[in-house]
C-alpha positions in Angstrom: -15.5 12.4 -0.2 -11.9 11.2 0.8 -12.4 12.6 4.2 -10.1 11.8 6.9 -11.0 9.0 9.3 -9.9 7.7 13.0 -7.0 5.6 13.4 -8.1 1.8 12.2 -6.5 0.0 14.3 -2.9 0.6 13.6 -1.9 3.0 15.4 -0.5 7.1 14.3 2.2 8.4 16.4 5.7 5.8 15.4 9.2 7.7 16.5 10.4 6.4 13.1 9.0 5.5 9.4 7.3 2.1 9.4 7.5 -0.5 6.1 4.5 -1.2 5.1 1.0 -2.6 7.0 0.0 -5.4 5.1 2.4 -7.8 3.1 2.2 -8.7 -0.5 0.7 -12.1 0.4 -2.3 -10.4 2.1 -0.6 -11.1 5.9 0.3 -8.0 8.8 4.1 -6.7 8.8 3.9 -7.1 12.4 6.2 -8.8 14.4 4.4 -9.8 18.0 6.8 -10.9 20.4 5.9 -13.7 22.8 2.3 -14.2 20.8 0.8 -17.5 20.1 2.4 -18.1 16.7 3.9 -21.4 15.1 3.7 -23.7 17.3 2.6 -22.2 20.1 -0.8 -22.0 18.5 -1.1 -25.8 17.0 -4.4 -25.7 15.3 -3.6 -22.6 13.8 -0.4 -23.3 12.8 -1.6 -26.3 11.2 -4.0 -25.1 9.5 -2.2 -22.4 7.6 1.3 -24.1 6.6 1.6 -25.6 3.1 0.2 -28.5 2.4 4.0 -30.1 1.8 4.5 -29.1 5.1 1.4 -30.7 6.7 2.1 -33.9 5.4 5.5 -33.9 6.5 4.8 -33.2 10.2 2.4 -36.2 10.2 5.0 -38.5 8.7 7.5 -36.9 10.8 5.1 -37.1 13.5 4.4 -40.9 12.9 8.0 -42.0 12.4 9.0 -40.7 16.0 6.2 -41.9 17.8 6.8 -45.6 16.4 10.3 -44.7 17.4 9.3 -44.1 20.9 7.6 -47.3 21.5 10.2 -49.3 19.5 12.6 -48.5 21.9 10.1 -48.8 25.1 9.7 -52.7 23.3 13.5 -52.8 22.9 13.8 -51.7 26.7 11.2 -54.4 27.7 12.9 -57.1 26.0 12.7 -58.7 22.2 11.5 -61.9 23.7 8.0 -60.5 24.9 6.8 -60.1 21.1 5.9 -63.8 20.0 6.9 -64.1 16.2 10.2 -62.0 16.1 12.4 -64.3 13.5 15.9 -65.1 14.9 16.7 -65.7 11.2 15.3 -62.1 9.7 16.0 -58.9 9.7 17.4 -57.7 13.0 15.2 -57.5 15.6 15.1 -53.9 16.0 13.5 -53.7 12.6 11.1 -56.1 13.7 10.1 -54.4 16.7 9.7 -51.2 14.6 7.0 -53.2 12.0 5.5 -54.3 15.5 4.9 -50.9 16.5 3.7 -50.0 13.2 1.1 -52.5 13.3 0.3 -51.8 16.5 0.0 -47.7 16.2 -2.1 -48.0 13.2 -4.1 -51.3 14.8 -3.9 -53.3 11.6 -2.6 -56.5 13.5 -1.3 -59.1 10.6 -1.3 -61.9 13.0 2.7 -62.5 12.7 3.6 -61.2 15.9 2.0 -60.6 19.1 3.2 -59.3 22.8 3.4 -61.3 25.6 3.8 -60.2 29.4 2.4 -57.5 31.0 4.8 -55.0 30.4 4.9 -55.2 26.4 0.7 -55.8 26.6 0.9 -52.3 28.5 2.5 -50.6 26.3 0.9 -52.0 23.1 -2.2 -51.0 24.6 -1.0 -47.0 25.1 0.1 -47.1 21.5 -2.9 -48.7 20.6 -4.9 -45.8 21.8 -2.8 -42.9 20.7 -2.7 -44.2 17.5 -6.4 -44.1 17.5 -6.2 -40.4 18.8 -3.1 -39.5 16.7 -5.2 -40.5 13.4 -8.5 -38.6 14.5 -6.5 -35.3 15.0 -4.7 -35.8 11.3 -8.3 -36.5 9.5 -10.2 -33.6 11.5 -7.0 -31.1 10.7 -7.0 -32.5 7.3 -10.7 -31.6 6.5 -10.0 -28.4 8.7 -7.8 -27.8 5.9 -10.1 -28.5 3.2 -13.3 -27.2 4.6 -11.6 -23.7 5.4 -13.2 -20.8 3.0 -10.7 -18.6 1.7 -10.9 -16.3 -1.5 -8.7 -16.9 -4.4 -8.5 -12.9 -5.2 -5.4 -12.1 -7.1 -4.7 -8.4 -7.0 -2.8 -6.5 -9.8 1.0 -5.6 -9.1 0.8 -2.0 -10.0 -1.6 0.9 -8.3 -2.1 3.3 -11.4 -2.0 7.4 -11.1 -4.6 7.2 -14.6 -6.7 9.7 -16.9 -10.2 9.1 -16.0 -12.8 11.2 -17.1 -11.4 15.0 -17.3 -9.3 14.2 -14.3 -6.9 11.9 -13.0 -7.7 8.2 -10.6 -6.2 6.0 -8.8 -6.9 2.6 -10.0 -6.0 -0.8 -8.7 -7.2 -4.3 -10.5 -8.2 -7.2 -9.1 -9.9 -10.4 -10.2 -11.5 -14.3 -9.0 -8.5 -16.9 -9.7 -11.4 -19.4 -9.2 -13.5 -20.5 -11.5 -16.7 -20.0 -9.3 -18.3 -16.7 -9.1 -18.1 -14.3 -6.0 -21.5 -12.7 -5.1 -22.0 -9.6 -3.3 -18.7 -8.2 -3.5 -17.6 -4.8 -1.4 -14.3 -3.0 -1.3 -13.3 -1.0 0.9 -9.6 1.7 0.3 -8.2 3.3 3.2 -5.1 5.8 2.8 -2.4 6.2 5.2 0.1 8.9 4.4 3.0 9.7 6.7 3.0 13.6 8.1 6.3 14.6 10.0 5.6 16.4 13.2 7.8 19.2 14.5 9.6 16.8 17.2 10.3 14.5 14.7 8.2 11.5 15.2 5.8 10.3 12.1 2.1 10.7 12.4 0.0 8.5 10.3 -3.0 9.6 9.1 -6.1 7.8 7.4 -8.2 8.4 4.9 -11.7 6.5 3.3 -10.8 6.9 -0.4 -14.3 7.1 -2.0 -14.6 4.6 -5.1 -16.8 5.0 -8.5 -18.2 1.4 -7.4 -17.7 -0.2 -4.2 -20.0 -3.0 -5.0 -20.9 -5.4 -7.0 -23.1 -8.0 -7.6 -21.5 -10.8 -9.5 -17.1 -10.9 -9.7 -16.9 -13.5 -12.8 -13.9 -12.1 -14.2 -12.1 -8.7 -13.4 -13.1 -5.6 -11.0 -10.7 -2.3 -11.4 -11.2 0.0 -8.4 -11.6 3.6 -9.4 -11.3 6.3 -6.9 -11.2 10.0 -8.8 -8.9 12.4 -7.9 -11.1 15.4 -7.4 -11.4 18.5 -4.8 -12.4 16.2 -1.9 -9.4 13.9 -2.6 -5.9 14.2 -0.5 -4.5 14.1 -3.6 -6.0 17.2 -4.9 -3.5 19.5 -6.2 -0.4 17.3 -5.1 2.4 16.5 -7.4 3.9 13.2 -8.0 7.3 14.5 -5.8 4.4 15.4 -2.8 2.6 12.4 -3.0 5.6 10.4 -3.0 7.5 12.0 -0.3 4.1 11.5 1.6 4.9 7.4 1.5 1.3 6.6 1.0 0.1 3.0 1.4 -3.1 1.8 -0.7 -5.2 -0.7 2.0 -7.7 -2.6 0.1 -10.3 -5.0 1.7 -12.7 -7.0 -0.1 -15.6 -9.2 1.2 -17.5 -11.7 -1.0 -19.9 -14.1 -0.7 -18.6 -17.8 -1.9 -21.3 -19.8 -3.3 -19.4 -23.0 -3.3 -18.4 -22.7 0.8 -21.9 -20.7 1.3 -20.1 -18.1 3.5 -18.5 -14.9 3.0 -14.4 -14.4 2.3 -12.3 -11.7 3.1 -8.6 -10.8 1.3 -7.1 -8.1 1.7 -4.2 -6.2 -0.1 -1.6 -3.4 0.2 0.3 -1.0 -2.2 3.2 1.4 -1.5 5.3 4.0 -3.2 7.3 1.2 -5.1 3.8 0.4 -6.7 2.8 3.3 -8.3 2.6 4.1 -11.7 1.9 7.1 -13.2 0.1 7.9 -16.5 -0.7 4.2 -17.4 -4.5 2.8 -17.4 -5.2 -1.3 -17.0 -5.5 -2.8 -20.7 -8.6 -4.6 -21.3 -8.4 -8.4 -20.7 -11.6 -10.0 -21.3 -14.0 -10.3 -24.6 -16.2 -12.4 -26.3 -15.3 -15.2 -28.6 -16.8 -16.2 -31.9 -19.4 -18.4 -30.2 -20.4 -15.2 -28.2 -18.9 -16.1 -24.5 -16.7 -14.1 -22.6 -13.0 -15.3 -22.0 -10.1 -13.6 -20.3 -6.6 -14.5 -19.0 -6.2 -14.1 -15.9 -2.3 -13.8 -16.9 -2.5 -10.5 -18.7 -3.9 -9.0 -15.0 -1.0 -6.9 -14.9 -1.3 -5.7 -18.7 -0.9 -1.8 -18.9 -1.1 1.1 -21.5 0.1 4.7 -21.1 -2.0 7.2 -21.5 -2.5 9.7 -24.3 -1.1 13.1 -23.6 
């Protein structure tokens, strides 16, 4: 039954209509003022930019430091580093491969500090580089050791014919090449109800699915909830359920075999998604040497329905 169910979370009185909950990459719409984000939160932050992005804060990250102590050995004098070359490059750029050596304690042998002030510093550097490359490996294999699914969702939810009634059906599938075991869903409603003052309520609903569960997600899972007298959508015409601004929440939990714990996604669908009369072509069959393929490209195939 798609009965009605308490507020998830979200909240269901807004003065104004809201965009919609969940984003198309699977992140809230939310904006949190003064929250740990970015780099307020470090680990965090680190952990979830691109990898492009990772690498370039370490490099950046590296370049300044050996900047820092460049200019600490400029400010201390050239003459404390035994081996700077009157003849070579200038010693600036010296002092910089110095630092280099130093921060990364590889130590060529070709120059050396002298005095207790450069021997002071050396030895800081020396230790913060030793820290500084810790943090980048564990937040390196932070990155790679993180689970996360690889659930691509279909672009379209579909009004469809199913059965001597109509569904709602939304398509999803494992970009992965491993198998997901255990796999739930889980597709809350929200539709927007105008109260007499003016103000939007929200209200929620636990659409009931044909399967929410399954054992094994090899290839492709379409999510079927019918559209009978126990569904809000009983009754209700494309121009009502439109004006309604539904939103389609869809959670998913799996168990990954290849990180041995379980992975959540989670997806959203609005008013500009729907469809109406189409049904999800079928993507997947067997070869001639009897195993299954399907592309994973054709996700968002589609075939209108016979009238």
């Amino acid at each position: 039954m798609g009965s009605e169910i308490k507020d998830p979370g979200i909240g269901t009185q807004f003065n104004r209509p809201t965009q919609r909950l969940i984003n198309r990459d699977g992140s809230y719409n939310v904006i949190k003022k003064w929250g740990k984000r970015g780099f307020r939160d470090i680990f965090k932050y680190m952990l979830e930019i691109s990898w492009l992005q990772f690498f370039g804060i370490l490099f950046g990250g590296y370049i300044a430091m050996n900047l820092i102590f460049t200019a600490l050995y400029c400010a201390i004098g050239f003459e404390h580093i035994v081996g700077i070359n009157p003849d070579g490059p200038h010693p600036f750029f010296q002092t910089f491969f110095f630092s280099i050596q130093t921060f990364t304690t590889v130590g060529y042998g070709t120059l050396a500090p002298t005095g207790f002030g450069t021997q002071l510093v050396a030895t800081v550097e020396a230790f913060i580089g030793f820290l500084s490359f810790s943090l980048a490996t564990g937040l390196a294999y932070g990155r790679f050791s993180k689970p996360n699914s690889k659930i691509i969702f279909s672009d379209f939810v579909l009004f469809s014919k199913y059965q001597d009634g109509q569904s709602i059906k939304i398509k999803l599938a494992n970009e992965r090449d491993n198998v997901l075991l255990e796999v739930t869903a889980k597709m809350i409603l929200t539709i927007d109800k105008i109260l007499p003052n003016g103000e939007i309520e929200k209200n929620y609903y636990q659409l009931p699915l044909e399967i929410d569960r399954i054992e094994l997600l090899p290839y492709t899972w379409t999510l079927v909830h019918k559209i009978d007298e126990e569904s809000p959508f009983w009754g209700k015409s494309q121009a009502e359920i439109s004006f309604a601004h539904p939103e389609f929440l869809v959670l998913i939990k799996g168990f990954d075999e290849t990180f041995s714990q379980h992975v959540h996604t989670k997806q959203s669908f609005i008013t500009a998604d729907m469809k109406w009369n189409y049904s999800f072509a079928k993507i997947f069959a067997p070869n001639k040497e009897g195993i299954i393929e399907f592309d994973i490209n054709h996700i968002n195939n589609i075939k209108a329905d016979e009238q």
